[in-house]
Each structure stands twice: as structure tokens, then as C-alpha cells.
VEXBA-531197 format. One line per 2 residues: number of its first residue (from 1); their letters; for each residue x, y, z of C-alpha. Coordinates in steps of 0.02 Angstrom, whole numbers. Example, Ala and Ser with C-alpha at 12.3 -4.5 7.8 and 13.67 -1.06 7.14 Angstrom:
1 = as = 615/-225/390 | 684/-53/357
END
This chain:
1 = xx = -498/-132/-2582 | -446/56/-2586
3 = xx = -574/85/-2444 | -484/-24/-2345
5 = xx = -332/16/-2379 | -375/206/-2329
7 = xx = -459/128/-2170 | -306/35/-2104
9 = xx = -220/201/-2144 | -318/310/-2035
11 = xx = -330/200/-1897 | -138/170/-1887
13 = xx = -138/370/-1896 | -218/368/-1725
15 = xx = -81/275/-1636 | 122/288/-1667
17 = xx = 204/155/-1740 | 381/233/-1627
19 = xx = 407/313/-1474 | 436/507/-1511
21 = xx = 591/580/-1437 | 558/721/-1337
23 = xx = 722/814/-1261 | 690/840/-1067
25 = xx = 772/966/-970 | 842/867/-795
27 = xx = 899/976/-649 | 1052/918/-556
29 = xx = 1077/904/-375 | 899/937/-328
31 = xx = 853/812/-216 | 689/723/-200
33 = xx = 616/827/-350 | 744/748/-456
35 = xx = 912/639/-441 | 995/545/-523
37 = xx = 1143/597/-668 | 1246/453/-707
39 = xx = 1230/275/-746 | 1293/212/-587
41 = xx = 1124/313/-511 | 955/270/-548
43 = xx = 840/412/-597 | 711/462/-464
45 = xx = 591/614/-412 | 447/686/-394
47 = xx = 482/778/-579 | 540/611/-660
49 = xx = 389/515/-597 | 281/638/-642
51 = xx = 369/647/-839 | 389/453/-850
53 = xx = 198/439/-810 | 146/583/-952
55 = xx = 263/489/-1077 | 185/319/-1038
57 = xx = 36/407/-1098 | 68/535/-1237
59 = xx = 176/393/-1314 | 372/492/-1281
61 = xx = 528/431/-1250 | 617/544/-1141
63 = xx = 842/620/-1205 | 861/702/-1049
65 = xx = 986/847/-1041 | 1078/864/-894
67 = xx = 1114/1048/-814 | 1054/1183/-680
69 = xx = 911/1308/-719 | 1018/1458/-791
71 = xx = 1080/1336/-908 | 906/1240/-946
73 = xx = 783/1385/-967 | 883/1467/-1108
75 = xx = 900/1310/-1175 | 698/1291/-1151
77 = xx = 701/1471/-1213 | 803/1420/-1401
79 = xx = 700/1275/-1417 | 862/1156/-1399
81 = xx = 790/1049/-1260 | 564/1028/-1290
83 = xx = 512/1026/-1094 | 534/1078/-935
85 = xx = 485/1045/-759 | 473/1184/-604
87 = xx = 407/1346/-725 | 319/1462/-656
89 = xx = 185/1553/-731 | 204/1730/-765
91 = xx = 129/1867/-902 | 302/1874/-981
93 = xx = 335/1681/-995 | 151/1667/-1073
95 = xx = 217/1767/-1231 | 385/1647/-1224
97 = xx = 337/1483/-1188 | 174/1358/-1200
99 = xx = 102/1283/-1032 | -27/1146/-1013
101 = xx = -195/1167/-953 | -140/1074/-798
103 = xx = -14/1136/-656 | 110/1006/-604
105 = xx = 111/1034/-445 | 145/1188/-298
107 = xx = 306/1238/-214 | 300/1299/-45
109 = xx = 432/1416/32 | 459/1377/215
111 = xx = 609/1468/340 | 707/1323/389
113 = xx = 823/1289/542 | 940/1179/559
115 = xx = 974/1192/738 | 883/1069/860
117 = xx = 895/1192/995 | 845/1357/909
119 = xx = 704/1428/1022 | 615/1516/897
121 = xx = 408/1494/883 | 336/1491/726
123 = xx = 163/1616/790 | 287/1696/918
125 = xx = 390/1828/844 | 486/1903/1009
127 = xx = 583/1730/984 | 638/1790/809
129 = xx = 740/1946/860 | 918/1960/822
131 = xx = 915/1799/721 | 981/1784/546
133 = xx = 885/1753/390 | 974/1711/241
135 = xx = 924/1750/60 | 932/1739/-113
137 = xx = 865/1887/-204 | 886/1824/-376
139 = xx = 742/1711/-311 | 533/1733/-351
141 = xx = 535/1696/-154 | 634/1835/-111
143 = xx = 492/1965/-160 | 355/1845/-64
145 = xx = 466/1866/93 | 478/2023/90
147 = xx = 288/2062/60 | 257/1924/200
149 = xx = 383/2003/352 | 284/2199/328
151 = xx = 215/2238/506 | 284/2097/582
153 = xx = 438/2164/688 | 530/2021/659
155 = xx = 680/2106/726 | 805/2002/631
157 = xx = 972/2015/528 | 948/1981/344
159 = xx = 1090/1900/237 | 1074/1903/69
161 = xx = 1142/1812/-68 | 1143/1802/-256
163 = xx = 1159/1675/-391 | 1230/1505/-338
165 = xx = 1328/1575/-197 | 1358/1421/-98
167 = xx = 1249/1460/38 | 1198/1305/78
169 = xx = 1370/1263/173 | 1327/1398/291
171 = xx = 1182/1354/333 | 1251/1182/390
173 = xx = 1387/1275/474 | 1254/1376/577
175 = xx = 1292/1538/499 | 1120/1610/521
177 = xx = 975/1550/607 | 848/1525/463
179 = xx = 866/1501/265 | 718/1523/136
181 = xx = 701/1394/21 | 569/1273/-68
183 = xx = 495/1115/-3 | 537/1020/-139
185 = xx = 730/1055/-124 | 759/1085/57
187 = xx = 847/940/157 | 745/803/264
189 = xx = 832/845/421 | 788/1039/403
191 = xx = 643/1098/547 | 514/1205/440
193 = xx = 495/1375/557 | 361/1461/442
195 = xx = 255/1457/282 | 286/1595/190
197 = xx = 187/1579/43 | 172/1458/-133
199 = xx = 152/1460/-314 | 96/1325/-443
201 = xx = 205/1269/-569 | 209/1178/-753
203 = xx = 271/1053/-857 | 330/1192/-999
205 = xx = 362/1162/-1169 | 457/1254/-1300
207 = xx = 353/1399/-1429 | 387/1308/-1582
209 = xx = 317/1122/-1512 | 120/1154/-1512
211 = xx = 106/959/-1544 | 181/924/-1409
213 = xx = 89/1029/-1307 | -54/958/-1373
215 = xx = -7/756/-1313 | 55/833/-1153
217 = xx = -149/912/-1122 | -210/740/-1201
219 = xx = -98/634/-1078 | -130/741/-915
221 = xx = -333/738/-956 | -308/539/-961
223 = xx = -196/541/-797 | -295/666/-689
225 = xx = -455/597/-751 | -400/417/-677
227 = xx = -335/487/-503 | -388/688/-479
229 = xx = -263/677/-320 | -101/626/-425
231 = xx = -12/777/-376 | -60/765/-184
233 = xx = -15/588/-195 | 168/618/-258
235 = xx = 191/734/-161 | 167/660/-14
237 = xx = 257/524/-81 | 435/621/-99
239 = xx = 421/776/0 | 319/749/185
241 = xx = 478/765/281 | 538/933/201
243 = xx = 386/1014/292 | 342/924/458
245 = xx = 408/1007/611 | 543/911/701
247 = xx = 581/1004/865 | 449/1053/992
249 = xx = 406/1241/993 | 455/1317/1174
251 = xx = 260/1295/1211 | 309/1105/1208
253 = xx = 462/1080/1318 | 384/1177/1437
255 = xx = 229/1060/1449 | 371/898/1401
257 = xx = 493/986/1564 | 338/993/1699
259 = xx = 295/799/1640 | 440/712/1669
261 = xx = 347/541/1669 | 192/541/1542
263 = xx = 62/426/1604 | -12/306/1489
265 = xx = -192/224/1476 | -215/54/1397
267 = xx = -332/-86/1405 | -266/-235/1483
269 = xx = -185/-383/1383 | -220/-284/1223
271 = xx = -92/-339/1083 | -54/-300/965
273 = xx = -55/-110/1051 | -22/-141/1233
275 = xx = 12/-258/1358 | 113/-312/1513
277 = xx = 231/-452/1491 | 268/-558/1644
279 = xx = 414/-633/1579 | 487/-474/1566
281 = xx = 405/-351/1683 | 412/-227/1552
283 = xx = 248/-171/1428 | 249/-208/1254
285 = xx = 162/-170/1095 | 156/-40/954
287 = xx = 88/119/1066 | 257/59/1192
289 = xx = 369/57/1009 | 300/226/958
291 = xx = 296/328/1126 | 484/279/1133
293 = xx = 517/361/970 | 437/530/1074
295 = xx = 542/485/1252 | 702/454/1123
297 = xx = 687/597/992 | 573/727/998
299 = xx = 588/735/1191 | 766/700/1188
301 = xx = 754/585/1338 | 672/706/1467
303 = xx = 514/595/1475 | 481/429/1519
305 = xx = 299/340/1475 | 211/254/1634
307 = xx = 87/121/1570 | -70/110/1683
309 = xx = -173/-45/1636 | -356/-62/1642
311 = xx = -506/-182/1627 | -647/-48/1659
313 = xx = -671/72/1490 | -764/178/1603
315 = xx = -647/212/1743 | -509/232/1614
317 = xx = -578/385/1538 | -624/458/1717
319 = xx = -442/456/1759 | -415/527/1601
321 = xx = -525/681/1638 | -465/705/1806
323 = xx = -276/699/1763 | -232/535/1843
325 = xx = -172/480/1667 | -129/608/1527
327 = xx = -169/495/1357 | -266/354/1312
329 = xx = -238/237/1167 | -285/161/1045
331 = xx = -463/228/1037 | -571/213/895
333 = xx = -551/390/793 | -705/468/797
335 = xx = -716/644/838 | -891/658/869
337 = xx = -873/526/1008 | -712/643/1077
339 = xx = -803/807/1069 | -972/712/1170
341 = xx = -862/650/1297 | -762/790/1318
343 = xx = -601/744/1257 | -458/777/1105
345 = xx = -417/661/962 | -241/649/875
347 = xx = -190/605/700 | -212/439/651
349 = xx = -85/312/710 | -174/153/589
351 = xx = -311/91/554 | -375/-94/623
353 = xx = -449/-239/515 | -616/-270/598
355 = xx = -677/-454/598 | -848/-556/620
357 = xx = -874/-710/675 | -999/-812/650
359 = xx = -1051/-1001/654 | -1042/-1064/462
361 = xx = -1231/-1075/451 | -1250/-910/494
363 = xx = -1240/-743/358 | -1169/-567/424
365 = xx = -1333/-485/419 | -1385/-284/468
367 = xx = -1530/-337/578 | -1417/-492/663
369 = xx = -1396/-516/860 | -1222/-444/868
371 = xx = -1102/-479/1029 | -966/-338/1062
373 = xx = -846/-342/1183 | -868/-183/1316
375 = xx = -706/-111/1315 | -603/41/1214
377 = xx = -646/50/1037 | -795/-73/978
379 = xx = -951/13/1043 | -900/173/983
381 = xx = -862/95/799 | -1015/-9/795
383 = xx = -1124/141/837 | -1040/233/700
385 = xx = -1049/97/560 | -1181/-48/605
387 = xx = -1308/67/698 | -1463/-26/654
389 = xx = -1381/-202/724 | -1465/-269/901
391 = xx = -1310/-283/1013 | -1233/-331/1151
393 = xx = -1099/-296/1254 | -986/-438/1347
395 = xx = -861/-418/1465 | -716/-494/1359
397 = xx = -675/-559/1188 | -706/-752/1234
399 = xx = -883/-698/1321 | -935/-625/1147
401 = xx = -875/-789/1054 | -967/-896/1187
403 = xx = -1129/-801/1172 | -1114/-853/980
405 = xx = -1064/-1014/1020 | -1196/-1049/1139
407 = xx = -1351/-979/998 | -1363/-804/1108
409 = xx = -1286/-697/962 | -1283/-725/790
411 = xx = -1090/-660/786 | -956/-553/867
413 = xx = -896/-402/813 | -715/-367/857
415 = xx = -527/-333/829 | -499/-480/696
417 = xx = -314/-499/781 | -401/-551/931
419 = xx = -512/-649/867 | -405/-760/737
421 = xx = -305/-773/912 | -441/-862/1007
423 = xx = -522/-961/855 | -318/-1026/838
425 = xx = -292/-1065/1026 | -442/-1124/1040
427 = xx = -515/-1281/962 | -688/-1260/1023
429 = xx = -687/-1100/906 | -620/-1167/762
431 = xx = -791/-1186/690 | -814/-1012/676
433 = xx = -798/-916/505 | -715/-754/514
435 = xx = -749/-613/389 | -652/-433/381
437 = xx = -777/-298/390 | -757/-167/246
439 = xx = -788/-27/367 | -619/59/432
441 = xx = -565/62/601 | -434/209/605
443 = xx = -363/214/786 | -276/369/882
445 = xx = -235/423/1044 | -346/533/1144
447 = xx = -314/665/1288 | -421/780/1397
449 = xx = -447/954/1318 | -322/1026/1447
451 = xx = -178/939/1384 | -148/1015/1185
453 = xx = 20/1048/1194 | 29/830/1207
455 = xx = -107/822/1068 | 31/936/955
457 = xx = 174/847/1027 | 105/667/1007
459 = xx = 51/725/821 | 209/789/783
461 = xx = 279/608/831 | 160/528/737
463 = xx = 194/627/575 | 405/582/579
465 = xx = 353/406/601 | 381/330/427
467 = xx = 204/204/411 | 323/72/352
469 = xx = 391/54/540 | 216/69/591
471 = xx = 169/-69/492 | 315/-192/526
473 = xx = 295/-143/735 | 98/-186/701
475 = xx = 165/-342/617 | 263/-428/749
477 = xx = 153/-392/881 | 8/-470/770
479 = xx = 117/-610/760 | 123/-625/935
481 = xx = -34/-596/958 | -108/-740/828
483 = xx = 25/-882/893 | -11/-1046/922
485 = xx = 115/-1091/1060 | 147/-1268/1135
487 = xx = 42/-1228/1299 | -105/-1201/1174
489 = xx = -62/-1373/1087 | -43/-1476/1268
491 = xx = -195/-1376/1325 | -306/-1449/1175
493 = xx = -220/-1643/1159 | -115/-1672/1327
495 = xx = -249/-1779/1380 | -266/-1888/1236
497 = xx = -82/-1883/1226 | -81/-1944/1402
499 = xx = -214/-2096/1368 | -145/-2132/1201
501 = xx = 63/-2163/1281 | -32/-2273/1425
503 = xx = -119/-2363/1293 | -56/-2395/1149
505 = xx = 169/-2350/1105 | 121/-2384/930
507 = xx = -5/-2239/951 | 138/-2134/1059
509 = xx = 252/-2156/920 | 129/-2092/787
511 = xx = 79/-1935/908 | 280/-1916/895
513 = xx = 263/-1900/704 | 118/-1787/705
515 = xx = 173/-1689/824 | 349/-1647/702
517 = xx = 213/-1614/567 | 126/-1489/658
519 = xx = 287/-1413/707 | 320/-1380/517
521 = xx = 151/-1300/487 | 175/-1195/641
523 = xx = 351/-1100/594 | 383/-1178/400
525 = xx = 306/-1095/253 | 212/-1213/159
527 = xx = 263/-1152/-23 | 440/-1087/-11
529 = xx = 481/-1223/135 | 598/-1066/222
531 = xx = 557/-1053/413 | 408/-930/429
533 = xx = 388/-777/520 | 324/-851/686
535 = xx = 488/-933/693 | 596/-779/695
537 = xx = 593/-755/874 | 674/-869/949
539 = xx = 829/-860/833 | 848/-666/847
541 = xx = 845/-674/1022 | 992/-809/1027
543 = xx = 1080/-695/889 | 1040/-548/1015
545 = xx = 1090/-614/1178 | 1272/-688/1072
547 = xx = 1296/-510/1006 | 1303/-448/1165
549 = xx = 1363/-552/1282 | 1503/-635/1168
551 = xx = 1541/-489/1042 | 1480/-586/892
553 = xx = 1414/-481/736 | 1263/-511/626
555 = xx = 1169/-427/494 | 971/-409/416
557 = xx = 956/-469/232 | 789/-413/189
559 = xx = 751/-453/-3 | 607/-386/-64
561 = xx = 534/-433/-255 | 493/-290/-367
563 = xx = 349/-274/-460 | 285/-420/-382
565 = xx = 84/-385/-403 | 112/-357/-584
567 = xx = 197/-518/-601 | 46/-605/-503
569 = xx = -92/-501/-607 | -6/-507/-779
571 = xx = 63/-696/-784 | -51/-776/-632
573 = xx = -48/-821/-460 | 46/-999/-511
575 = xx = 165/-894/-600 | 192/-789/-465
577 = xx = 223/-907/-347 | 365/-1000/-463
579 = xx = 440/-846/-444 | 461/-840/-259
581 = xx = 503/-998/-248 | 655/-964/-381
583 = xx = 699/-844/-266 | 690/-921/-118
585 = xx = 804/-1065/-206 | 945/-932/-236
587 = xx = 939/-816/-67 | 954/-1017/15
589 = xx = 1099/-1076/-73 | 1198/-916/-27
591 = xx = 1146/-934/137 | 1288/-1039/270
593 = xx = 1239/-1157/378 | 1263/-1021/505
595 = xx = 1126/-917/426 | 928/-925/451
597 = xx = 827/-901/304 | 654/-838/331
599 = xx = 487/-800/210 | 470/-638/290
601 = xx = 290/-578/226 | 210/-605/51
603 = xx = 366/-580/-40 | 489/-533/55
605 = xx = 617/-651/111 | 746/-625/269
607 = xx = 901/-679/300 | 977/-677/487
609 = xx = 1155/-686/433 | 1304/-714/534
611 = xx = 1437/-601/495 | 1509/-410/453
613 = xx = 1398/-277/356 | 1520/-281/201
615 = xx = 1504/-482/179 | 1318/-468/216
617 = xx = 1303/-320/81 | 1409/-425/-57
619 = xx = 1313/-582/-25 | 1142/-470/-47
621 = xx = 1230/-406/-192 | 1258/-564/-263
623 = xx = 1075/-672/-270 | 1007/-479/-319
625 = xx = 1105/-509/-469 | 1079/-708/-507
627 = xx = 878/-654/-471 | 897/-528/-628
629 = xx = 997/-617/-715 | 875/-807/-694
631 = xx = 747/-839/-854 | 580/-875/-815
633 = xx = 478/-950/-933 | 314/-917/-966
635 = xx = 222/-1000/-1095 | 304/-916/-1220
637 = xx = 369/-767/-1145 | 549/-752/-1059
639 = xx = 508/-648/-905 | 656/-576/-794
641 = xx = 614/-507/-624 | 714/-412/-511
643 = xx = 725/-395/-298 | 782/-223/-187
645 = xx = 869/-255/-37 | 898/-199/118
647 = xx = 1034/-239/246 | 1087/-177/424
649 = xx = 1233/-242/531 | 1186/-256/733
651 = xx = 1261/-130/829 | 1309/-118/1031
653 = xx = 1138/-111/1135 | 1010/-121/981
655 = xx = 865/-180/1024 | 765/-304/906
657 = xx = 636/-148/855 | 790/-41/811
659 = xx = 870/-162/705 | 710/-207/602
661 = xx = 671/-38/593 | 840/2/526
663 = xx = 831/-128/389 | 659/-95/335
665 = xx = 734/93/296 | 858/40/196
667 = xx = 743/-74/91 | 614/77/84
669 = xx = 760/181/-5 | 796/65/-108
671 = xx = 609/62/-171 | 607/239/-181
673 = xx = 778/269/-291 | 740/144/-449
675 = xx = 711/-20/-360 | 823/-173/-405
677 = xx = 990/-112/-286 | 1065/-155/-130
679 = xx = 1044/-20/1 | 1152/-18/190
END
């Protein structure tokens, strides 16, 4: 019995029976790296993430001390408050404090501007004389400066500041030219100029608190052991637009002044990236959304984009080479391919799903007959990934599908967008099987090697481009691209339509029925029983054309459920699914009957609302309260589950894109400042 006894001991030693307070130093007004200092704000940051994780781990529970760092690091210093975020490492701090085995992450210091127009070039420094630099010698930063500008004639004014001289004010003011500061606290808006240099920094503790120096090593070994990219990850998570460049260099508008109309290559009829739309005369598609954010912002409406379409891959690039068109896109990104054919690769814009189809009877197999379709991106990325396949190329996507159809291919190898299009628009498809190939597709834009100065501009674009937008633009042109419309339906059962009404009325009637059933498939989710997102748009194009022509307002609700894959991996899919459809229960009833409710995406849920910004906001504020506020019972557990929302009012000559995009911000912020709020 006493062996026991001392067993059960010991192993209740190895775990804590409470949550050990640990006092945690939290820096105010510091932006991204950490906010949050009252109740009525949620905490958020890079630092807070980063402390919350090692707690989950080494078993803490955080009393965080509010204050700024002259008042933290004595405090760290006494041993009143136990850690610390943002210390540096230096030979006298190693005899006063205790650091981990693990930095927490590196600050960069960047000059800043704050001035769209400033002409100054990072590699250029004739463009930095008689500019002011402003700063703050009581700084580690100051000293790196200084060592950095030696021999470089920058030929500028410095101003120089101490303590917590309220700089910052100036600089919005346009004081001077340029101000040094750290990545992690500059502002968003701020263009970085130049890198000046970095240092790592720690998660400190206190002398006196060895054991918790100790769980701190223990936790980080767990976390960095799991993912060895944490930092990079968070990072990029909170602090990517504190360092990309937002302004062309001089380089740039030169190249952006001499091209006042940027010529554009695309395959023809190529949605979801490009196509012409005869309804509207105008092209359409996510390269059209994201070369407008270029013509709109980072060209500031000098440029315009041309769209040249093509059917011939060949003749495409041709022009490309001989400066008929300046850009091609989207190409498959493959820089092997680029440097072969002579040509320049951008960043990644996104990266396509891949499909093959096949009959049923038939296995996706390496040595299979494989049809591909000879156009922009598929030969290139089945050469890369599938080269031991036999293949074919086809003139078009519906050639491939025949070839398989018809026994002369096994399967076809293509852009699964297109080809769940065809297989749903066409019924003598619909026996095929369709599987996503694991193998990524990332896409880009290409350009001859005498055009960099588009390469860098293009990139530039591409980097301010939050993916979210990305993803929602890919989204509704996906849509678009996938539909089953009613000239597909009339295409595939006019005629027995036709024979059945001459025939039989009984029969007609029955069509009638059917007909209303398929209608509800088409643009009615099956499991909430909201209108789907294929229905959205015809009813924001009548909310559109009313805004404008008749003055009448109307807002985006976008709800968005928190935590939702948790709920769905912890408690089941069936549970999950209750839950959206509780959800879906309230955003309805607070919906009018002037309202649309929509099932957005997987569990998201829109409402087109018809009315002012401040009703929509207090209705979203509203059912995001009754959701956190509703039981739901499972087994038995009481589970509570909560919803961040975003809303945007219409404003004079928004387009559709714009007012999406606008929305899908808002409901981003709200994601990254605590979740479970209302954000306009």
C-alpha cells in the first residue's frame, strides 16, 4: 500500500494540480507586437501569442502588468514582475537577468517615409541629400545607424531625439523625410526606405526565478520541436506590412510613365483568371481584380491594363518576347521553364487545385494514357510532376474529356475549376470521377527579361495584396466558373421537356415540380436551407443598380464562426453542423423581409441587408451576442461558441469587388484582435 501511495505521489509531482501565476510585463501602445490594455480591448500581438502559446505549455497563467519599458525593465530588474518580452541580449544583461535557450524572435530597423511622393531610392543615395532623418539616441538602433551611414555620403540632416519625445507626431506631420524605428512597432501605412540592420531578442525572466526559466526552456523545446518555423510564421502573421515597400522607387514610375497602357496576355475564356464578357464588353477575372489594385494604387491611375486574348500558347509567348504584350498570366510557376524559354517569373499570386478525371473503372495510375489540354500552364506542370505519364495534348478542355470518354486516354489532367465546370454543364460527363492531385500548382505572372522594373512593380502589388482578397476574388469567379445556368438545364432536357408538354400535361405539370426542386439545389443550401452562394448575384446586382440609381443604402453582414474546426474535430461533424444551423436560425430571424440571407462558404454566413451602417452594425451586434450567449448540448457537455463579424455600408460608385473586399477586411480584423466582436 505505501508503494502505491508513494507512486501516485510521484506521478502527480510530474504534472500541476493549478495553473502557476507568473507576473508578465505588457507594453502599452505598441501595436501589432502587443495591444490591448483594458477590458473593453481584447489582448492581441505577436508578444501575447507568442506568451499565451508558452503558458499553454509550461502550465502558467499569465497577471499581466501594464506599463512602458523604462517602467517594466526595472520592474524585470527587482524581480516585481517574472518575464519579459523584446530583451535584448547583451554581456551586461547576462550577469542581471536569465534568458532561454531560444530567441523569440528578430527586430529589424528599417528608415521609414511617410510621404507617397518622397523620391528617394533605397540603393540610390544622390536621392537622399538634404533629407531629414530623425532619431532617438537613447535607442540600441541609434549606434547601428550610425555604424551603417560611414562612407555612404548620405548628405542628409539628422534630428535627434531622446527619451519619449513625441516624435512620432512629426513624423505624421512631415517634419523630416525618414524616421528609424523597428518593424515590429512602426505603422502599416509607413514605406520601408532601407534595412539598416537587426538583433534577436528573448522572452527574459527575472535572476531569482530559475524554475521558471527552466518550464520556459521545457515549453519552447516542445513548441519549436512541433513547428521549427513558429517565429517566421508569427511573424508574418502580424508584421508583413511594416516592411513591404508601398511606393515605386523612381526606377518604377519611370518605366510605369513611358507605359501608359500595360498590355496584358491571357488565354481565352479562362475563368476563373481571365476572360471577355460579352454581356459587358469588359474582361473579367482575378488577374483583371488584381492589376486594378496596380492601375488604382501603386500606379496611382497613370496606367491602364489592355487585355489581349489568345487561343495559341505559342504565339502568346512570341508576342511576349517581341514586346507586343508586356506580361503574361497565370503561368504555371516554374522557373526552370522561365529561364529555358527566356523569360522572368514573379511572386506567387496562388496556387491552383489540379484535378483528374477519369471514367469510374479506371485508377489514376503513373504509367496511364494521360490527355492535357495544349494551352498555358498544364504541359509545363505535368512535365514537372507526372514526367513518366504517356501524354497527350488536345486542343481544349472538352477534347481532353472526349478522348477519355471515347477509350483514347485513360484521364485528363487539368484545372479542376474547369473541369467540375464541364462534368456540371454537361451530362454526358457526369460519369466521370474527379480527383484533386496532391501536387501544387502555384501560378504567377511572367514577363520578358527586358521588362524588370514590371517584374518589381507587379511583385510589389502582389505583396500589399492581403491573400484573403485573393482568395474571396478566386472564389466568385470559381463560382462563375462551376455554374449550372438555365441554358445548361434547357440544353440537356428542352427536348424531353418539349415531347413530354405535347404528350402528356400530367407529365408537364410534374416537369413543373421538378424543375422548382432543381431550382432549390441550384442556389439553396441543403443543410442550413439559406440561399447559397451561386445565388448572390443576382440580388447584389439589383441592390447595386438601386444604390445607385435611386440613392438607397445597404450594408455586408458577414458572420464568421470561431473556432469552428475545433468544434467539428473535438465534438464531430454532426455536432458541428447543429451548430451552423443554430446559427443560421438566429442571423435569419434578425434578418427583415427586406434582407437576403446567404451560407456564404463553410461557415460563414452573409447577410445583404437593407439599411444604414449603424443599424447593420447593431443588428450584427445583436445575433453575435444571442450566438454566445445559446447552450449547446453535447452529450453531456454545455458547449458555447462564439462568431466575428464583419460589416461594410455601400458607398457612391463601389463596385461589387470593392465592397466584398471591404467587408472581408473588417472580418479579417476582427480575427486578428481576439475574435468574437463586431468590426466596421
Amino acid at each position: 500500500m505505501a508503494k502505491k501511495l508513494l507512486f501516485v505521489c510521484a506521478l502527480f509531482s510530474l504534472f500541476p494540480l493549478y495553473a502557476k501565476t507568473v507576473k508578465v510585463g505588457y507594453y502599452k501602445d505598441s501595436g501589432n507586437f502587443m495591444s490591448g490594455v483594458s477590458a473593453s480591448e481584447p489582448r492581441a500581438g505577436y508578444a501575447y501569442e507568442y506568451i499565451q502559446t508558452v503558458a499553454s505549455y509550461a502550465g502558467w497563467e499569465c497577471d499581466y502588468v501594464y506599463g512602458e519599458w523604462d517602467t517594466l525593465y526595472p520592474a524585470l530588474l527587482s524581480g516585481e514582475i517574472d518575464v519579459l518580452a523584446d530583451v535584448s541580449r547583451t554581456s551586461e544583461r547576462e550577469n542581471l537577468l536569465l534568458y532561454p535557450d531560444y530567441v523569440m524572435g528578430q527586430e529589424t530597423y528599417y528608415l521609414y517615409s511617410n510621404d507617397k511622393n518622397a523620391k528617394i531610392t533605397p540603393s540610390d543615395f544622390s536621392t537622399w541629400h538634404g533629407k531629414k532623418i530623425a532619431l532617438n539616441k537613447d535607442y540600441n538602433y541609434y549606434d547601428v545607424f550610425m555604424e551603417w551611414q560611414k562612407g555612404k555620403n548620405l548628405g542628409c540632416e539628422y534630428v535627434v531625439f531622446s527619451g519619449d519625445d513625441n516624435y512620432y507626431d512629426l513624423f505624421e506631420n512631415h517634419e523630416f523625410d525618414m524616421l528609424l524605428e523597428i518593424d515590429m512597432v512602426a505603422e502599416s501605412e509607413w514605406n520601408p526606405i532601407a534595412r539598416i540592420g537587426s538583433s534577436d531578442f528573448y522572452l527574459a525572466v527575472t535572476k531569482s526565478r530559475t524554475d521558471l526559466l527552466g518550464e520556459l526552456n521545457a515549453a519552447l523545446a516542445q513548441i519549436f520541436a512541433m513547428n521549427p518555423y513558429y517565429n517566421n510564421n508569427l511573424w508574418l502573421k502580424y508584421f508583413t506590412d511594416t516592411t513591404v515597400a508601398k511606393t515605386l522607387i523612381p526606377r518604377e514610375e519611370d518605366w510605369i510613365s513611358a507605359h501608359p497602357k500595360i498590355n496584358v496576355g491571357c488565354m481565352r475564356a479562362d475563368l476563373p483568371f481571365a476572360a471577355f464578357n460579352e454581356e459587358t464588353g469588359q474582361a473579367e477575372g482575378l488577374v483583371v481584380e488584381l492589376l486594378s489594385y496596380l492601375s488604382e494604387n501603386l500606379a496611382s491611375g497613370k496606367t491602364e491594363c489592355s487585355y489581349v486574348f489568345y487561343d495559341d500558347t505559342d504565339l502568346m509567348f512570341s508576342d511576349l518576347r517581341n514586346g507586343i504584350i508586356d506580361v503574361v498570366v497565370p503561368v504555371y510557376r516554374d522557373f526552370n521553364f522561365a529561364e529555358e524559354a527566356g523569360l522572368i517569373v514573379s511572386e506567387k499570386i496562388t496556387t491552383m487545385s489540379v484535378g483528374y478525371a477519369s471514367k469510374k473503372s479506371t485508377v489514376f495510375e503513373p504509367m496511364g494514357k494521360i490527355a492535357i489540354p495544349k494551352r498555358l500552364r498544364m504541359p509545363y506542370y505535368v512535365k514537372r510532376n507526372y514526367a513518366g505519364f504517356d501524354t497527350q495534348t488536345y486542343d481544349s478542355y472538352e477534347d481532353c474529356l472526349n478522348a477519355v470518354l471515347s477509350g483514347e486516354r485513360d484521364g485528363a489532367i487539368f484545372n479542376i475549376y474547369k473541369m467540375r465546370g464541364f462534368i456540371n454543364k454537361n451530362k454526358k460527363f457526369r460519369k466521370f470521377e474527379v480527383t484533386e492531385l496532391a501536387a501544387p500548382c502555384e501560378l504567377s505572372f511572367v514577363f520578358a527579361r527586358t521588362n524588370p522594373e514590371l517584374l518589381s512593380i507587379v511583385n510589389k502589388m502582389l505583396m500589399l495584396i492581403p491573400s484573403a482578397s485573393i482568395e474571396t476574388d478566386m472564389d466568385t469567379f470559381v463560382m462563375k466558373e462551376q455554374g449550372y445556368t438555365k441554358k445548361n438545364f434547357f440544353m440537356e432536357f428542352g427536348l424531353y421537356i418539349f415531347l413530354s408538354v405535347l404528350a402528356f400535361i400530367a407529365i408537364f405539370v410534374s416537369l413543373i415540380f421538378a424543375l422548382r426542386r432543381i431550382r432549390e439545389d441550384m442556389y439553396f443550401d441543403p443543410l442550413t436551407h439559406l440561399r447559397n452562394r451561386r445565388s448572390l448575384n443576382g440580388f447584389i446586382t439589383k441592390f447595386l443598380r438601386r444604390a445607385s440609381e435611386k440613392g438607397e443604402v445597404f450594408c455586408l453582414i458577414l458572420f464568421d464562426l470561431d473556432n469552428f474546426k475545433y468544434l467539428n474535430d473535438t465534438y464531430g461533424h454532426d455536432f458541428g453542423d447543429e451548430v451552423l444551423v443554430t446559427a443560421s436560425l438566429l442571423v435569419k430571424s434578425a434578418a427583415r423581409k427586406k434582407d437576403r440571407v446567404f451560407r456564404w462558404g463553410g461557415e460563414e454566413i452573409l447577410i445583404l441587408f437593407k439599411g444604414g451602417f449603424f443599424e447593420a452594425k447593431n443588428v450584427a451586434e445583436t445575433v453575435r451576442n444571442q450566438i454566445e450567449k445559446v447552450p449547446m448540448q453535447h452529450e453531456y457537455e454545455t458547449v458555447h461558441f462564439t462568431a466575428t463579424v464583419g460589416v461594410a455600408a455601400y458607398e457612391k460608385d463601389m463596385t461589387y469587388m470593392d465592397l466584398f473586399r471591404r467587408v472581408d477586411a473588417n472580418l479579417y480584423k476582427g480575427k486578428n484582435n481576439g475574435k468574437n466582436q463586431v468590426v466596421g
